[in-house]
N, C-alpha and C positions, 0 to 999 in steps of 0.2 A: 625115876622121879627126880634125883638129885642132879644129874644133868637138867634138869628146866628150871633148875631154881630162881633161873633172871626173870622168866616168863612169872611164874610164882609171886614175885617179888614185886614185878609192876603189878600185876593182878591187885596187891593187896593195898598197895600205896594205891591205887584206881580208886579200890571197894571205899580206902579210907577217906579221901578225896571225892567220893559223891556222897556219902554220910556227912562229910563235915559242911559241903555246900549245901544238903538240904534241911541240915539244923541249925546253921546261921542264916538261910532265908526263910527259914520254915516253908518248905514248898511241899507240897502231897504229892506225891508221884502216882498219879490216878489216872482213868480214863479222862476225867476231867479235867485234868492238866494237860494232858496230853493234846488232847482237841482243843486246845487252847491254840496250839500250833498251828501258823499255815505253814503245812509241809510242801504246798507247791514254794514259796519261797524259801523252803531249807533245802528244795532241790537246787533253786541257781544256789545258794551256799555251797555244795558240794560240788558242782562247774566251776566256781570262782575259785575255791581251796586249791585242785587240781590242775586247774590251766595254770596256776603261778607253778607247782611243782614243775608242769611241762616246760614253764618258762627259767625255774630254775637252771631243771638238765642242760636246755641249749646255751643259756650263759656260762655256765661250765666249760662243757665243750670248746665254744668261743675261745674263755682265757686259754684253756690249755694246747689249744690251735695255734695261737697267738705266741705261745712261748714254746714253738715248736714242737710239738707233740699230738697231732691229729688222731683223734681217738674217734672210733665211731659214734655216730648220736646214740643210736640204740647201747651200745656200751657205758657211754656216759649219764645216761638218763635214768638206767635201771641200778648202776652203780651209787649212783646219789640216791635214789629211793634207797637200798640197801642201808646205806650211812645213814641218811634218816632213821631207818626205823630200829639200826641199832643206839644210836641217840636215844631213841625214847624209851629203849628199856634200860639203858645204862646212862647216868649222871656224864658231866662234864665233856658232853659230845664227841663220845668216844668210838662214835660214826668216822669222822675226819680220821682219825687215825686207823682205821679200816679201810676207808677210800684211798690214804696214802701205800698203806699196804699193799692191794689189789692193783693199783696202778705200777707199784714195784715190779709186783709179781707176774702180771701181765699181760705190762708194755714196757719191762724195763726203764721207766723213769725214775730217776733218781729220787729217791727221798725229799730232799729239798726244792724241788720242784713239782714235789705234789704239794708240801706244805702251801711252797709259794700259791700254790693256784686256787687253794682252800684259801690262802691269809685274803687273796685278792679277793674272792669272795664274800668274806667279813668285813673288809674294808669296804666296798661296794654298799653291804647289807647297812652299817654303821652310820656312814653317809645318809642313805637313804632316809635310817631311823629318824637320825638329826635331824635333817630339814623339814621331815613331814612331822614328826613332832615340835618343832620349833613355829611351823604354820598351821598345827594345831592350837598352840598354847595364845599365834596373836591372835587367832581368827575366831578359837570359842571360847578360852579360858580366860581372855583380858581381866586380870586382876582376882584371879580364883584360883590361879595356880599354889599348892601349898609348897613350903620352903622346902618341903624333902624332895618334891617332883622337881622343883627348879636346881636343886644339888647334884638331884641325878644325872639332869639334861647337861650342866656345867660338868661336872666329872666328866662326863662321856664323851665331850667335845675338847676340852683340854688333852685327852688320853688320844681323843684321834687327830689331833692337830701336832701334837708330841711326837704319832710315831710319823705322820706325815713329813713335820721336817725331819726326820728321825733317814726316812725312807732317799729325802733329796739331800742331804747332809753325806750321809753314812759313803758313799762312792767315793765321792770328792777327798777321802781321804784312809781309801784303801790302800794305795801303794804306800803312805804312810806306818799303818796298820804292821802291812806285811813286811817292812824292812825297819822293824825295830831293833837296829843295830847296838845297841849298847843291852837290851835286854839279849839279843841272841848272844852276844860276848856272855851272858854270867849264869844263863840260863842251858841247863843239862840237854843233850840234844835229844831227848827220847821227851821233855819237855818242849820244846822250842816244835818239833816234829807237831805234839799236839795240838799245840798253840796253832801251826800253822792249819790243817785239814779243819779245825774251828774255824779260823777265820774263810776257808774255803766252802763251807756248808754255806756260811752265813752271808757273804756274797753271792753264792750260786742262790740262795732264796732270794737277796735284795734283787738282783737281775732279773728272778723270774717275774716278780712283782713288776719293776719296773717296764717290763717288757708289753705290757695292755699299754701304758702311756707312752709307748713311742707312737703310738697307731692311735692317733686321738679320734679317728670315725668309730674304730672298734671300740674303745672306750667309751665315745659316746652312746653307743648302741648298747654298751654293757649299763652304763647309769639310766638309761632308759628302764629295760630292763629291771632293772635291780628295784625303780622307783614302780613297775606294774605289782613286783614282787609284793613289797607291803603295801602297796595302796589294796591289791586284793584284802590282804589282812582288814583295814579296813571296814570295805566293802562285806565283809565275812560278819562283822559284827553290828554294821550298817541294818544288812538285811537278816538276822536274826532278830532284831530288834524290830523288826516290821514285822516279822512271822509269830512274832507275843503280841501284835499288838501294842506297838506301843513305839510307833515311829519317833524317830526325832533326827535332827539338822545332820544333814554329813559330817560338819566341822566337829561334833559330839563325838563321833566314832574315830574320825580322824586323830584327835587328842586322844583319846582313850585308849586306843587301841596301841598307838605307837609307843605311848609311856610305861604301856604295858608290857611291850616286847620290848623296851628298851631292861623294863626292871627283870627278865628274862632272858638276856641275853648272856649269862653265864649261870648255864643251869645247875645246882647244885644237888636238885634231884632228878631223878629219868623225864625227860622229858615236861622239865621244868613243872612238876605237876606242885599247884599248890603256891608258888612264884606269881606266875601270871594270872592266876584264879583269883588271886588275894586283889592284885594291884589291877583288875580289871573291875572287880568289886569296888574296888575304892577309890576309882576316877571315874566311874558312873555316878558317884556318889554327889561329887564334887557338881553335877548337873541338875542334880536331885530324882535320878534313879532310885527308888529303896534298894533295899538290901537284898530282898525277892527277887524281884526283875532282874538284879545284877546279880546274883548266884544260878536264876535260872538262864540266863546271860550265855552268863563261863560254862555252865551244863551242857549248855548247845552247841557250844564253841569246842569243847573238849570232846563231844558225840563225834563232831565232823574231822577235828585236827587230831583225834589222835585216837581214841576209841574205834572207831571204824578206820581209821589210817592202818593201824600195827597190823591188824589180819590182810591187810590188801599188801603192803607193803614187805610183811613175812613170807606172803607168798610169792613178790617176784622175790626176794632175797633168796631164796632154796629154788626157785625154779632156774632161777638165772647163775646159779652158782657159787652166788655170795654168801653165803653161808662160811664159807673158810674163814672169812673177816671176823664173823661171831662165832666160831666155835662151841656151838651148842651142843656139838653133839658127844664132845670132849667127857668121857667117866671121872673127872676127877671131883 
């Protein structure tokens, strides 16, 4: 029993999390709520969730292609599911650091070139958020946007324009870096040694990064990508909201849904439960959604992204071998 305690633990953050959304939308969880649903339109929800995962895997691949490391698709594809879905039982996307593991482990890639190829991936993801929330806020929210949403979008975008020039800066003044000669004069050489293998992690990551932008078709193939990634999102929330009954403009979902994975994109609990439930509630709101519709909303959204994800996803994680990554099965 005490080996499952992650599994336990998401279980009861879940339990807490559909109680709390159906006491703030006051929703009856009945036959007649139920039948409210068209489930033929929650089935393309579960084709649209899925084909971005597939779409995920191959952009991965892609980067890690690109900065020499050809992994097979079926490795890469099932390995990211793996990371996912230890993300979603464990806080602070402690998948990536699993994925970098198992890529250690093996295909012998260095550490910081699995980082790199995760960062390249959030950079990618980040991007995407921005601009499709940024052409959410002209196209539906002209003048509705509240001050916190517009803090958030500004934070987010200074932070990736920061590490951007951060990323075209940082080279241009490695050889600098590394012949810091008056500190190697006074500094102990068992210090200076350290100094130096930091500064060589940290270029061997700037490099891998850089490495998608020397190949601008790859690149661009990857912001394609990246941009199907969350417009599925989108569409996921799009079409849930057809299947209540209760259509409304693309531009709606567009906004809402990006603002919401934006205010989720550093999960503090497993699988950001409770994050994007809140701010998905409260940018429907902003359209004049209730409170209902948008808690049964995040219900629906939560059934397909992660509710039904963990059991599909656990299962390639243990059939595929990734389980090492989570250590679940560890007595301690």
């Amino acid at each position: 029993m005490k080996k499952y305690r992650r599994l336990i633990v998401i279980l009861l953050l879940s339990i807490l999390t559909v109680f709390a959304l159906l006491r703030l939308g006051n929703i009856d969880i009945s036959f007649e709520t139920l039948a409210r649903v068209n489930w033929g339109w929650m089935l393309l929800v579960f084709v649209i969730f899925y084909s971005a995962i597939v779409v995920r895997g191959t952009r991965w691949q892609r980067i890690l292609h690109t900065m020499g490391w050809p992994v097979e698709f079926i490795y890469a594809q099932t390995l990211l599911i793996a990371g996912l879905f230890i993300s979603a039982i464990l806080p602070a996307r402690l998948g990536d650091v699993g994925r970098v593991a198992m890529l250690k482990q093996d295909h012998k890639i260095p550490v910081a070139h699995g980082i790199a190829s995760i960062t390249t991936e959030r950079a990618l993801d980040v991007f995407s958020i921005l601009v499709l929330a940024a052409a959410g806020a002209i196209w539906a929210a002209q003048g509705r946007v509240p001050s916190e949403i517009s803090q958030l979008m500004a934070g987010a975008t200074i932070l990736f324009v920061v590490g951007l020039v951060g990323l075209l800066t940082m080279p241009s003044i490695e050889n600098w870096l590394r012949e810091f000669k008056w500190a190697k004069m006074i500094a102990p050489a068992s210090i200076w040694s350290l100094y130096q293998k930091i500064l060589a992690f940290g270029f061997s990551l700037i490099h891998g990064i850089r490495a998608l932008g020397k190949k601008p078709a790859v690149l661009g193939i990857a912001i394609v990508e990246s941009l199907y990634i969350w417009l599925c999102d989108v569409l996921i929330i799009h079409f849930i909201l057809v299947s209540i009954n209760l259509p409304s403009p693309l531009n709606v979902s567009l906004f809402c849904s990006m603002v919401s994975d934006l205010a989720a994109a550093v999960p503090i609990t497993p699988g950001a439960l409770g994050q994007f439930d809140a701010a998905i509630i409260g940018t429907l709101a902003i359209f004049g959604i209730t409170t209902t519709h948008g808690s049964l909303t995040a219900l629906l959204t939560r059934f397909v992204n992660f509710w039904t994800f963990i059991p599909v996803s656990g299962l390639v994680t243990y059939v595929f071998g990734f389980s090492r990554a989570l250590n679940l099965s560890r007595s301690d």
